[in-house]
N, C-alpha and C positions, 0 to 999 in steps of 0.2 A: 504494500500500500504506500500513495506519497501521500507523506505525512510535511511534508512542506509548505509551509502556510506563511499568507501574506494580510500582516495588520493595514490597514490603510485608516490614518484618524493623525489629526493636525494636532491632537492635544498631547503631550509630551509624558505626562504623567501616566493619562492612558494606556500609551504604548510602552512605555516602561512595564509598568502592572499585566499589561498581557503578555508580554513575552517573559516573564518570570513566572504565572500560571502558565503558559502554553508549554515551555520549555520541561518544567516538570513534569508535564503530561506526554513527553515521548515526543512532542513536538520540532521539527525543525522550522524557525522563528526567524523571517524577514519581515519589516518594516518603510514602510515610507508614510511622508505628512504631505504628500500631494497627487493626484490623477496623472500628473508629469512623470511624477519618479516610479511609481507605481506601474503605468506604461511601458516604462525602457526594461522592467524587470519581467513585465509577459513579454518583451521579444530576447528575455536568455534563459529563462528558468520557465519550467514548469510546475505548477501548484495543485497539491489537492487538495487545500481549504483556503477561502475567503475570509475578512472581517471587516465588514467597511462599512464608515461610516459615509451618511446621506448626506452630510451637508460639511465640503470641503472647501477650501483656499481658490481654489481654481478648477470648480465643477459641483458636479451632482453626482453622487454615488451610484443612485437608484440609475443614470442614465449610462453612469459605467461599466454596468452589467454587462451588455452589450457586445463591449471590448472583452471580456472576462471569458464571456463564454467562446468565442472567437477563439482565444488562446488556449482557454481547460475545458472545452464541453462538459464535461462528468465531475467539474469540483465542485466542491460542497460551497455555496455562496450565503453567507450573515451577514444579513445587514443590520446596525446599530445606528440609532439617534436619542437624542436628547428630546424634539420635538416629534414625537411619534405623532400618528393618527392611522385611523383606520385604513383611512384612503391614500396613505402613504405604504402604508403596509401589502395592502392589495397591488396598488402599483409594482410595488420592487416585487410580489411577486408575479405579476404578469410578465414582468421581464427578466424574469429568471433565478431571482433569490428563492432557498429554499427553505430559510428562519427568516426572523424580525425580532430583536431584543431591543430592549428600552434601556436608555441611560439612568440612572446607575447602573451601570451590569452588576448583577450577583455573581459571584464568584460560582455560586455552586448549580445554578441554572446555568451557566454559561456550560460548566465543565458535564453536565448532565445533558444540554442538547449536543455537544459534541461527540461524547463518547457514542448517546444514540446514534449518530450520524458516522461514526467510525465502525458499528456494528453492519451498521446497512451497507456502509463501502467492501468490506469485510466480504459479507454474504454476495453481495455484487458480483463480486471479483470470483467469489470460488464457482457461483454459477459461470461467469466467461468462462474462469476453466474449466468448467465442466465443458461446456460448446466446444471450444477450443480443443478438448479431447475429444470432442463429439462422439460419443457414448449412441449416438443414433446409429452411428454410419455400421456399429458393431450388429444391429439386426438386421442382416444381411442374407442371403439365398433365393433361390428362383423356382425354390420349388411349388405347386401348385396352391395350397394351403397359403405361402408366406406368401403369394402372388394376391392372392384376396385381401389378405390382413392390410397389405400394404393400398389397395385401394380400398376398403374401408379407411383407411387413416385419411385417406386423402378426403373422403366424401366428410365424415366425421368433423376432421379440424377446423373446417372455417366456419363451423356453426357456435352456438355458446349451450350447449346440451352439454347436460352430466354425463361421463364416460364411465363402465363399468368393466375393468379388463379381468377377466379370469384367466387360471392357468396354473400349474402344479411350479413351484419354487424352484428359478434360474430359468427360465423359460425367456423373460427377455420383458415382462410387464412395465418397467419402472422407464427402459429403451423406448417402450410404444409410447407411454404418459409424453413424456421429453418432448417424441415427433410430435405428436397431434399438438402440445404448446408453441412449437415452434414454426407450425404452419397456420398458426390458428389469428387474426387480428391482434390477439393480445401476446403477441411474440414478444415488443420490445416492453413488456411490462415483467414484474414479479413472474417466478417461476418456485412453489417452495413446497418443501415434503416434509412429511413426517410419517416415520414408521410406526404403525397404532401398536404393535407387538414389543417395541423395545423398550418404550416410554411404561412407570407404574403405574399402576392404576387412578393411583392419590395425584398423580403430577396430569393426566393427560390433558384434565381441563387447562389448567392453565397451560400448559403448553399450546392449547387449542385456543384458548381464547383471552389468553393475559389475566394477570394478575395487578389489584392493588396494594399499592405500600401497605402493609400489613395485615396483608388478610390472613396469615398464616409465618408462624415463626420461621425465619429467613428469607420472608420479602421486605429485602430493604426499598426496595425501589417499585415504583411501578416497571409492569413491563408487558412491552407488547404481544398476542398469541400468533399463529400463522393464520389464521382470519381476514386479522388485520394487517399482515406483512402481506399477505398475496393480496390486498385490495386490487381490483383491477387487473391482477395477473391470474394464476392459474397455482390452487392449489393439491397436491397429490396426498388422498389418503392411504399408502399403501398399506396392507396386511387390515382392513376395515374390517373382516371376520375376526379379529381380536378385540375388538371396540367393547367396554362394557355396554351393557343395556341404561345406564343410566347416564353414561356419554353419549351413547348413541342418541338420545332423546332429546338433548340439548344441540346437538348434530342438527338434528330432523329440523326443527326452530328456524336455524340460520337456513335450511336451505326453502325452507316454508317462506319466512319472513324477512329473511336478508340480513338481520339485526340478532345481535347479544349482548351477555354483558360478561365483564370481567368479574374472573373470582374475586368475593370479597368487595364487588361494586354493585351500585344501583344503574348508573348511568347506560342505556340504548345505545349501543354502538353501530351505525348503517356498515354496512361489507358490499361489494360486488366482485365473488369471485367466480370462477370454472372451478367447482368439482370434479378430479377425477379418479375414484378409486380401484383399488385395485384388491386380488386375496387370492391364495391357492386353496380354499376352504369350499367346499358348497354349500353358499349361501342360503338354498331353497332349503337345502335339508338344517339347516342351523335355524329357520325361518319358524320350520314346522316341530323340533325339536323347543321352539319358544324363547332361542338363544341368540338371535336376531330380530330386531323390529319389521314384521310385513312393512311398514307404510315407510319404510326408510328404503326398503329393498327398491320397491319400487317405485322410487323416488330416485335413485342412483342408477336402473336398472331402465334408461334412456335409449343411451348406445350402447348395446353389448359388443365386446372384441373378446374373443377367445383364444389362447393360445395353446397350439399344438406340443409335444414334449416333443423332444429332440427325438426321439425312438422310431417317429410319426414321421419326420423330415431326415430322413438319414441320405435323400438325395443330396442335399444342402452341405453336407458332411465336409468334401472334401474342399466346399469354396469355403467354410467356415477355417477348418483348420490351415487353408491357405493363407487368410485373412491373420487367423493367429501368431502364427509363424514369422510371417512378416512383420507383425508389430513387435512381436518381442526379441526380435532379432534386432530392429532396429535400438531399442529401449535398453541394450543389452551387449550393443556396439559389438554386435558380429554379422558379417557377412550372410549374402544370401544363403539359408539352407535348403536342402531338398530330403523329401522324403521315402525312406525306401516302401518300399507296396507292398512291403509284408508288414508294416508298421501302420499305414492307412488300412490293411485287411483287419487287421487288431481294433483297430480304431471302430471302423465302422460293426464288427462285430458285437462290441462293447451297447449294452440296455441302456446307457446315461440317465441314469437316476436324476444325479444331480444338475441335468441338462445344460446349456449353453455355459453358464456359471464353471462347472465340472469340465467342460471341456478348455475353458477358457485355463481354469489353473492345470490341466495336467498336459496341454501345449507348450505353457509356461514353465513348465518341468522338462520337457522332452530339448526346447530349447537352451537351458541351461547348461543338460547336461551334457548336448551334442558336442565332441569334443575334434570333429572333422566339419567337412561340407556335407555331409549326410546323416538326417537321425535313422537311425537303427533302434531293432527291436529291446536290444539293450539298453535302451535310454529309456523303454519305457516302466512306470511306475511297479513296484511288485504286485499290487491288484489289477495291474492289464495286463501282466506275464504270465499270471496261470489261466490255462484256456478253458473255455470250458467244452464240455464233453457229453456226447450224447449216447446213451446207454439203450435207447429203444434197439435199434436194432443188432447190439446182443441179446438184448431178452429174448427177441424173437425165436429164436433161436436154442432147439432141445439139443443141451449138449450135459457130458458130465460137471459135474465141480473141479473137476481137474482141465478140462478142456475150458469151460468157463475161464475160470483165472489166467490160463493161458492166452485164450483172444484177448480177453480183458488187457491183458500187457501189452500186447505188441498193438493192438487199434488206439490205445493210450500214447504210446511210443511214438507209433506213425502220426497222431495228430499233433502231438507236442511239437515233433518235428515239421512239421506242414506251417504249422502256427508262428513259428519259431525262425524260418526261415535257413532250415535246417542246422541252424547255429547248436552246435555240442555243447558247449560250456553253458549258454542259460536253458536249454533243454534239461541238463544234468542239474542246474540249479534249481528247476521247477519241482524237477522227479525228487528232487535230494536224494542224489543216488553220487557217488565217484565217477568220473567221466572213462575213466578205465573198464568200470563194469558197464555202462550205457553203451559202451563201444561192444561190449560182448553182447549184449543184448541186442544189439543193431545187429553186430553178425548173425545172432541166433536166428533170428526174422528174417534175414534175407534182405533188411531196409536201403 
């Protein structure tokens, strides 16, 4: 974050006094007592906060905005005066201020709407980086399934309907929420989540909907919920089949009436946000089980998007782990790799429980540990190394207990090795067997 901040105020004492508060507060602290000097310093420095006052030596504050944003589009702008009014206050910010404090400044309102405003920069920033890593670009494949989803998304985002994404956990929900916000009118606005499953129970309200100075031992401060952080942008409930029934109902309220209150207040607070939740849960059956609100379900239950498990898209498979690869090569400062096709047969044979997620870290694995231009089956994890094995068609088959155990070996053997890429040493490391005796045993077979 730039924490580079520019006082603009003719009175000497002033600027003293703030740049000794600013300075303690992590601040890095320039000054000027004119529009002039102030000027020549947006054409060498760039600032992430303003202080300026309206009524200067040689201008108008309120009309230097202008120039400000010119030079910091995205800084935070305060304007201070001694002769406030309303219609001074509305002015600066039609033109761009984002406070209005009154002379005296209080030390401690001052240092309170800052730090508020150093939160939001904060949050700002790691959403760009989020974009920036663009987490969208990672739902990716062309198979027939993700060919739907993805025109859903597109029909879906530019409307202001509650989104409702199901799907079994790493399937790619939190990826879809992002797109649909970022194709949606309300792109250049708030984008904000909260996982309803990580947060306690005692905390979710407020987390949801802010807290007053002391509604509860250790709220020193007021603070704001994601309600009112995504006003006007777009907020993700993800994992909402962990929502209590008595959160949920306070939920249902905002999206009924658009308004709430903070814990521990009285005060109506108006919201306009995009709802979009999400849950690997089946809601119908939580609905009927009495463990979720009917009139919330469907209330959230606008636009369905459903996602498939990776198990479902195993065409996808091998753009996925191409995509992979490449990025953690990159992230990891090695060269292109390639993949051998007894390591992709492994891959694709693999049920991905833990879908896109699961594949994402055991790519990330294969890349580490490749120690050529090629991953090999030996890179990969020890739960992708033992293969699995399909015993029907010995059953099928009447033979004695001595003949049994014997096919039993050598169809075990032969798959290991098939699987394995005929590699001895982790074929021998699967069977935990000597690679001495595996080599007898291969002869015994004829392999």
């Amino acid at each position: 974050m730039n924490r580079k901040i520019l006082i603009l105020d003719d009175e000497p004492n002033i600027l003293r006094s703030l740049e000794i508060i600013l300075a303690a507060e992590g601040f890095e602290v320039l000054k000027s007592k004119t529009i002039q000097e102030a000027t020549s310093y947006l054409t060498r420095e760039k600032f992430g906060f303003f202080i300026i006052d309206v009524i200067l030596p040689d201008g108008d504050g309120i009309a230097f905005i202008e120039k400000i944003r010119q030079a910091n589009p995205t800084a935070i702008i305060i304007m201070i005066s001694g002769h406030a009014s309303i219609k001074m206050a509305i002015d600066a910010t039609r033109k761009g201020a984002d406070d209005f404090l009154e002379k005296p400044l209080s030390r401690e309102k001052l240092l309170l709407t800052l730090r508020n405003f150093v939160k939001r920069v904060e949050i700002e920033e790691k959403y760009a980086q989020l974009k920036k890593s663009t987490i969208s670009q990672e739902f990716i494949g062309n198979s027939q399934p993700i060919i739907e989803i993805k025109k859903q998304i597109e029909k879906i985002a530019p409307s202001n309907s509650k989104v409702l994404i199901t799907g079994e956990s790493g399937t790619g929900k939190e990826i879809v929420a992002l797109m649909i916000h970022e194709r949606s009118p309300r792109k250049n606005k708030r984008y904000v989540k909260i996982n309803c499953a990580a947060i306690p129970e005692e905390l979710i309200e407020s987390e949801l909907f802010g807290v007053e100075k002391g509604a509860y031992t250790g709220a020193t401060e007021r603070r704001e919920g994601k309600f009112k952080q995504a006003d006007g942008g777009t907020l993700f409930l993800d994992e909402i089949g962990d929502m209590s029934l008595k959160t949920q109902t306070k939920v249902l309220r905002v999206l009924q009436d658009g308004e709430f209150e903070r814990v521990g207040g009285s005060e109506l607070i108006k919201t306009d946000v995009r709802i979009i939740a999400a849950t690997n849960k089946d809601l119908k059956k939580l609905v009927q089980e009495k463990l979720f609100r009917e009139d919330l379900y469907f209330r959230l239950h606008v636009m369905p998007i459903h996602l498939p498990p990776l198990r479902e898209r195993i065409d996808d498979l091998p753009q996925l782990i191409n995509y992979f690869v490449n990025k953690f090569a990159q992230e990891n400062n090695k060269s292109r790799l390639n993949i051998h096709p007894a390591v992709l047969k492994r891959l694709q044979a693999y049920p991905w429980p833990g879908n896109i997620r699961e594949l994402k870290n055991v790519v990330e694995h294969l890349v580490i540990m490749a120690d050529g231009p090629t991953i090999e089956s030996r890179h990969l994890p020890a739960n992708l190394l033992t293969p699995d094995f399909d015993l029907n068609k010995v059953f099928l088959q009447q033979k004695s207990l001595f003949e049994f155990r014997e096919e039993i070996e050598k169809r075990y053997i032969q798959y290991c090795l098939e699987q394995l890429d005929g590699n001895i040493s982790q074929t021998a490391r699967v069977l935990q067997v000597d690679r001495t005796y595996l080599h007898r045993l291969i002869k015994k077979w004829g392999n």
